[in-house]
Steps between C-alpha positions, in 0.01 A plus 500: 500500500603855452584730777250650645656690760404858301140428499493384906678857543199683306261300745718546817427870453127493479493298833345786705250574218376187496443437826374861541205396271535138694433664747216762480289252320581282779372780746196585210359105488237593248215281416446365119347802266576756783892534464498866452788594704716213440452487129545878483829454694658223295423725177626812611832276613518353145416860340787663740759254344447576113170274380198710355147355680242412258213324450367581856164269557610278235227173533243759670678458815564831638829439715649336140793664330774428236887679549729475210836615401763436202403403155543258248568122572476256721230627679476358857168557787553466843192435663399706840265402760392666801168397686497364885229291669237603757605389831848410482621819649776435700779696689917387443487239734524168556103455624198578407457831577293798371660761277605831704320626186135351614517422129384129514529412131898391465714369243487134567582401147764779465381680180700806710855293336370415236422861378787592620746281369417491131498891557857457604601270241316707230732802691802325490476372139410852325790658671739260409360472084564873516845460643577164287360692187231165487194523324172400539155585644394433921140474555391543914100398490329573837230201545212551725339279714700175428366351854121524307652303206367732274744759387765394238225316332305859448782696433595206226202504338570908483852452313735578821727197391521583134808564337738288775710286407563345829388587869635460861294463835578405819368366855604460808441139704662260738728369271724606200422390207416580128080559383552206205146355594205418347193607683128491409290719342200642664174670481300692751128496468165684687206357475202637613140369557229743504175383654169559644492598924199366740443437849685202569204364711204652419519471091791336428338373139509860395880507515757372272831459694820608321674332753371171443628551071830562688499203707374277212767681310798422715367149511518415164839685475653275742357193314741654223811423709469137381496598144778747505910431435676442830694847429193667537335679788228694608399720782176676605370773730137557624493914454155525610253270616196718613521749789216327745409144563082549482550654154498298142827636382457729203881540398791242567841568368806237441879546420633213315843487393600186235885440444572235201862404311417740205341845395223229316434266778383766638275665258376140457354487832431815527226425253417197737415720802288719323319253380488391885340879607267484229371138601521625849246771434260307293506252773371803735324703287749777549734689251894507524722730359873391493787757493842430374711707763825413257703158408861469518717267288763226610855571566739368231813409611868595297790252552710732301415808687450326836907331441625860458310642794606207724898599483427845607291334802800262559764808459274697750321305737501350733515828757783479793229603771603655793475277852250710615288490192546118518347549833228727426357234198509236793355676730195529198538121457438394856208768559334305191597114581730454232859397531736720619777501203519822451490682133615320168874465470469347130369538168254201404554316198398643188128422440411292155168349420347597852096530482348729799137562612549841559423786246665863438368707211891477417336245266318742286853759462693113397286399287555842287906505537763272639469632886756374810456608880764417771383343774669602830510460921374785668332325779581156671471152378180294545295873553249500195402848390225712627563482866679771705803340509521594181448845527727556837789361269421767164502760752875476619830408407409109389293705267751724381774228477271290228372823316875635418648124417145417266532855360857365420377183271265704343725726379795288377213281362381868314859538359511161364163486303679872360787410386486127435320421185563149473323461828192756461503246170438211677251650753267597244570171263367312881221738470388466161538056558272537838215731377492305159404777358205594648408875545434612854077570528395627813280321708338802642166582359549854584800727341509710845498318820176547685606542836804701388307777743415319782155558669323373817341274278826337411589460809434150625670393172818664577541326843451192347739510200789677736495211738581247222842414687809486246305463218821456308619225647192286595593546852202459771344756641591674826325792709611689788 
């Protein structure tokens, strides 16, 4: 490998940046749809460093924005993230403890590093093509909303990934590792009953329960789980069920995610469970209305890409912690019932052929260009994410330890897809073999996502969808 000792220079010197904007989105630990502040911050970093901000709402998602600088070819993306979760707030220590904030959303997934480290990178690697003389084009796409699974996949469907020829991501985990996995693809769905209200006891024959078509509706659904491919899942919510027990329901409401191998195993049974409302409403003599809230495709994986990536991970990770840090993850570990070993002190093997249960509207940015993501520790080993462990670590320096050495990969990984041609070649020619062609279709029935403003109404949705736990990985879920 080349030396890339330049390049770690250019990203030693944005260390305080990056964990400045680590940092305050850290402290902001904005909700899905409602990252005002943090995606205004990240921006204005990004716009303070050289890149024009463009297509702001891009996908009708109003915290959504595109930062470019340099021209001509290769054209690389960096993909930004920057949502938290509702009740993970945490303080920087080893328990669970409330934020000095009161803020109780937190960053138990840390979209806080990710944001900021392919900021960094993107940093790091303009000022060194202007020093080098290297051309080429950086693309810095703020996503929205990635804990809702439906924000790439809008803001796809809107063009924000056209024109790349490759593109970088990144999250932080337990473990180091490269993203080379295959995931599912996945579709959210609302469907509604609307029927007739009565007095439960007095004239209950003058009702027509919508929450009977809902129950007879998540019956037959489950009878589907025989009839569907192992690789497949589904999941379901009750929204609303009725509001008193001596009243017919009038309105019932269900959320009913499907995951399948493919972007058409899931359309296929899409058209399945409509078919299911629809029966379910003849059966009651009510009428359903079914709303696709937005589908997201499968993850393809990149051998090619994923080879490269891995001996940056390998050159640097794993992380010399400190003893105290050591200490502090253990201290985490034994408060959950986990063993005590501390954080990662390897990089894992690098991933080939691996199938996961999880989704990550990743899926819908790789299935239009050849896309990577390093996969790093920034909290300890055997803690899934989405519990405040999670969040006490991306607040302090565990946090800022992975965000400077991932920001690291990404860059070096940046400089090779710009000035290597042979290997950008064999990227896309592992692109063009794995998508067989096909051109990318959304499976969103709407161009604009819905809930891209979110209301009271959406509400209940949102706290559903966010507590998903690591939906990249397929990783079971947790709550504080």
């Amino acid at each position: 490998m080349s030396d890339y000792t330049k390049i770690e220079k250019e990203v030693d010197a944005q260390a305080d940046t990056m964990w400045d904007v680590a940092s305050k989105v850290w402290e902001l630990a904005e909700l899905g749809y409602q990252e005002l502040q943090s995606s205004a911050y990240e921006s204005e970093t990004l716009a303070k460093n050289g890149f024009t901000i463009t297509d702001r709402g891009i996908g009708g998602l109003d915290t959504s924005w595109i930062a470019t600088w340099g021209s001509g070819s290769p054209v690389v993306g960096f993909l930004v993230e920057f949502d938290a979760l509702p009740s993970l707030g945490n303080d920087t220590v080893p328990k669970q403890t409330p934020a000095k904030s009161g803020n109780t959303n937190g960053h138990g997934c840390g979209h806080n590093l990710i944001g900021a480290t392919s900021i960094g990178a993107a940093i790091a690697l303009k000022n060194h093509m202007e020093k080098e003389k290297i051309a080429g084009t950086l693309r810095v796409v703020g996503c929205p909303a990635e804990e809702m699974l439906n924000g790439k996949n809008y803001m796809a469907s809107d063009g924000a990934f056209d024109g790349l020829d490759v593109c970088l991501h990144n999250h932080p985990m337990s473990e180091n590792t490269v993203w080379n996995f295959h995931s599912t693809a996945s579709i959210d769905l609302w469907v509604e009953w609307h029927g007739t209200t009565a007095h439960a006891g007095a004239a209950p024959w003058d009702g027509r329960s919508a929450l009977q078509a809902a129950e007879i509706f998540l019956v037959a659904a489950n009878m589907m789980r025989e009839h569907i491919l192992p690789t497949a899942r589904m999941h379901y919510q009750i929204l609303d069920g009725g509001q008193a027990v001596n009243v017919v329901p009038g309105y019932a409401k269900v959320l009913f995610r499907y995951r399948g191998p493919s972007a058409a195993n899931v359309l296929e049974h899409v058209k399945w469970l409509k078919d299911i409302a629809k029966g379910a409403s003849l059966a009651t003599q009510t009428k359903e209305t079914v709303t696709n809230l937005g589908g997201i495709y499968d993850c393809l994986a990149n051998d090619a890409f994923a080879e490269r990536m891995n001996d940056h991970m390998k050159r640097c990770f794993p992380i010399e912690w400190t003893e105290e840090e050591q200490a502090y993850a253990k201290a985490i570990q034994k408060e959950a019932g986990k063993p005590e070993d501390g954080m990662a002190d390897n990089v894992a093997p690098l991933p080939t052929g691996i199938e996961v249960g999880g989704s990550s509207d990743v899926g819908d940015v790789s299935w239009n260009v050849p896309t990577m993501g390093a996969v790093y520790a920034a909290w300890p080993r055997h803690i899934p994410p989405h519990q405040w462990g999670c969040t006490a670590c991306n607040g302090m320096s565990i946090g800022r330890k992975a965000n400077l050495h991932a920001a690291k990969v990404l860059a070096a990984t940046g400089l090779d897809l710009l000035t290597d041609a042979n290997l950008l070649r064999s990227i896309r020619d592992e692109f063009e073999k794995r998508t067989q062609g096909t051109t990318y279709k959304t499976l969103n029935e709407h161009k604009t996502n819905p809930l891209g403003k979110l209301g009271d109404s959406d509400t209940k949705h949102y706290e559903c969808c966010i507590h998903a736990a690591a939906e990249h990985f397929g990783i079971k879920e947790h709550s504080s």
